[in-house]
N, C-alpha and C positions, 0 to 999 in steps of 0.2 A: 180494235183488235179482238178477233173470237177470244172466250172465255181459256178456253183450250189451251189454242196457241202461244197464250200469254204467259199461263203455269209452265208450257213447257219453254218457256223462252227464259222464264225467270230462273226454272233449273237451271239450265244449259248457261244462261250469264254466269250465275252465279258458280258454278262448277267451273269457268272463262276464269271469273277470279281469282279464285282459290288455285289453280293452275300457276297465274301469272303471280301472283303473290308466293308460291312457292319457288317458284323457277327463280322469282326476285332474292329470294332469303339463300337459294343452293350457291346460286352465282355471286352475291354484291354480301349477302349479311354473315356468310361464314367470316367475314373480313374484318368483322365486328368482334368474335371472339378467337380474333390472334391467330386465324387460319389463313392459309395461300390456295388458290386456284387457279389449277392447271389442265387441261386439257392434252391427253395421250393423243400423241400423232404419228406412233411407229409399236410395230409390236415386237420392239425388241424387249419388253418385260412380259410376252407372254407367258404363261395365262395369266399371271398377279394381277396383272394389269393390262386391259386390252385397247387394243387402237378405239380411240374414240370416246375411251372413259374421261369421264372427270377425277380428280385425285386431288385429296384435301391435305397439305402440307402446315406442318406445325415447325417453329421454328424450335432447335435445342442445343444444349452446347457441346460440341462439335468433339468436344474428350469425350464424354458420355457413349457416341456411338461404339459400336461392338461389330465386330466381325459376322458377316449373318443380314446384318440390317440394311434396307433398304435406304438410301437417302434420293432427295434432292438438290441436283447443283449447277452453276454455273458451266456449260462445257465452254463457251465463250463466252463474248459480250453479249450476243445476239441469241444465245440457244441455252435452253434449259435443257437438261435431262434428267431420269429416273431412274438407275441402276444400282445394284446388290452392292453392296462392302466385301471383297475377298481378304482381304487385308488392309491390315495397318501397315504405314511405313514410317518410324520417326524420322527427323533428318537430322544425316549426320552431325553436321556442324551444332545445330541448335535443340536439342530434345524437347524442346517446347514447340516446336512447330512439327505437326505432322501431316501427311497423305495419306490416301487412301488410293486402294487398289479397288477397281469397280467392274463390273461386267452385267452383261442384259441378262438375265434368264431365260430368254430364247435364241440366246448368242455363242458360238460356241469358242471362242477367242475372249480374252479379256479387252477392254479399252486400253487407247494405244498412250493413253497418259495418265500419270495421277491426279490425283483432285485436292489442290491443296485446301486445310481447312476454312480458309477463310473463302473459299466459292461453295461452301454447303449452304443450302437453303433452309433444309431444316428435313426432316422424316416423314412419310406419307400414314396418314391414320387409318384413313378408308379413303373409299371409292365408289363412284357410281357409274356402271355404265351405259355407254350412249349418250347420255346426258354433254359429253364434248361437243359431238357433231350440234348439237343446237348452238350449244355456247360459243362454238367457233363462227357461227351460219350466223347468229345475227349482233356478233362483234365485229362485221366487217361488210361494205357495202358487197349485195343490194340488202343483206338481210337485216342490217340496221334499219335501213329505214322500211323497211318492212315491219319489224317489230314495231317503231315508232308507229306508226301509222296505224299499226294494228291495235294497239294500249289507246291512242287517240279515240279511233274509234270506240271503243270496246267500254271507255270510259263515259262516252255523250249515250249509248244504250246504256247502261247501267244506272247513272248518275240523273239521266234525263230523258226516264222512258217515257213521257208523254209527248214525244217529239213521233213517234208511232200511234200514240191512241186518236182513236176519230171519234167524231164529236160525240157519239154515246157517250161513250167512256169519259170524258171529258165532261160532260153535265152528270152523270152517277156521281164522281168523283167528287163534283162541285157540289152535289147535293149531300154527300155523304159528308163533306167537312163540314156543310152548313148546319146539318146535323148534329155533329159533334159542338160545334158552337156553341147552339140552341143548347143544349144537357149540360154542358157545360156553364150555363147561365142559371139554370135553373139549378142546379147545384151548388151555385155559390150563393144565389137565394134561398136556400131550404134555410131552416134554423134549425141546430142542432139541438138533439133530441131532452135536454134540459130546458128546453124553449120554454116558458108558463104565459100566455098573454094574459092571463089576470095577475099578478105578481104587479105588486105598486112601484111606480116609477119613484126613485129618491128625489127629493124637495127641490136639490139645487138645479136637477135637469127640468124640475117643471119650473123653476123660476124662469131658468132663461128662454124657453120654450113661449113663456108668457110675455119675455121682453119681447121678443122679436114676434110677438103674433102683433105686439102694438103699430108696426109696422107696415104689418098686410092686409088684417082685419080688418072687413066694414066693422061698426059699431054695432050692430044686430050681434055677427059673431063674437067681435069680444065680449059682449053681454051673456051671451051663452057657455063662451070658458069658461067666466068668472062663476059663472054659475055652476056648472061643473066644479069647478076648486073648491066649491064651498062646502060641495058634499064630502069632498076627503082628494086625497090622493089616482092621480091618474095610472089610469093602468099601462101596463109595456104595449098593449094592444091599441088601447088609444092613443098613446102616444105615438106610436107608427102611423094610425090613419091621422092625424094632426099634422104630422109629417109631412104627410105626402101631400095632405090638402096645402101646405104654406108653401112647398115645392114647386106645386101647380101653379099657382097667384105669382111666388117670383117668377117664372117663366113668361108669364101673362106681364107682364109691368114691363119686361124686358123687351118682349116683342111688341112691346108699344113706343117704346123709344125708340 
């Protein structure tokens, strides 16, 4: 894929997500902090609230509301609606139980029933509009599975963009991790900057250093450690090429069996 078209493909996904992840948070994660989501489907609350808005509902207790306030209630089983408080009405028998008198703000008759408390939803905080018409569009087929489909997708670009690049891109790619490898190796080989390779190795690592040469050594070389030992202490320097020389021999012994 050109250089070009990639930066801008990487915008544009990534501005795909941030989109989708927020649309995810408006509609499913307000649900999370004890909010309801409803979508406006009449403009009987205009202007407060316009056909097609989304409206975030909080629940409250139900004496609390005030004449003036907006709720959300039950009009049947089947229907929600969002209309003003005109009044309170206790009932007579029980003063613990009360209705509410409600009407649309773009209505010019009140509703033709009261709302008893126990069908409030709870009171609307804010609103967003237009944001319904989505949320209605793909809560219901074809535009579920439209969405679906479109998150599917949206997800194997995002998550697995080399399913587009051709094989340039695809050996850069390969060369630039082998790369990183490579530096990456040689980095955990550096010694750090206290390193001394003259600094004398202590007694007990040249001990055992000298058992196990007895192992690998022709006699030539063990004659030569010993000889070494006798001038004094080995250095951290020698002691690594020793190292590596006995590393080498077990490998060799190995690939001979």
């Amino acid at each position: 894929m050109n250089k070009s078209l990639k930066k801008i493909w990487n915008v544009l996904s990534s501005i795909l997500v941030a989109l989708v992840v927020l649309l995810a948070l408006l509609l499913v994660g307000a649900r999370v902090v004890g909010l309801q989501v409803f979508t406006v489907l009449s403009g009987s609350m205009e202007p407060t609230y316009h056909t097609g808005s989304l409206i975030y509902v909080k629940k409250v207790d139900p004496y609390t509301i005030t004449d003036g306030q907006p709720i959300t209630f039950m009009l049947d089983e089947n229907t929600v609606a969002t209309h003003r408080v005109v009044g309170i009405v206790p009932d007579e028998e029980d003063p613990t139980v009360i209705r509410f008198r409600t009407k649309g703000d773009a209505n010019e008759a009140e509703d033709g029933s009261l709302v008893h408390y126990k069908n409030v939803i709870g009171t609307p905080v804010f609103t967003i509009p237009y944001l319904g018409y989505v949320a209605d569009y793909i809560q219901h087929p074809p535009g579920m599975y439209i969405a679906i489909s479109a998150g599917a997708v949206l997800l194997l670009l995002v998550f697995i963009p080399d399913i587009f690049a051709d094989g340039k891109d695809k050996e850069q790619d390969k060369k630039k991790k082998s790369s990183r490898r490579k530096n990456g190796a040689h980095a955990a080989n550096r010694k750090g900057a206290d390193y001394d390779p003259s600094e004398p190795v202590p007694a007990e690592r040249t001990e055992r250093l000298r058992q196990i040469a007895e192992a690998l050594f022709s006699e030539e070389e063990l004659q030569e450690l010993d000889a070494r030992l006798a001038e004094g202490p080995l250095t951290r320097g020698e002691y690594q090429t020793i190292r590596r020389h006995m590393k080498q021999l077990s490998e060799e012994v190995s690939a001979q069996q």
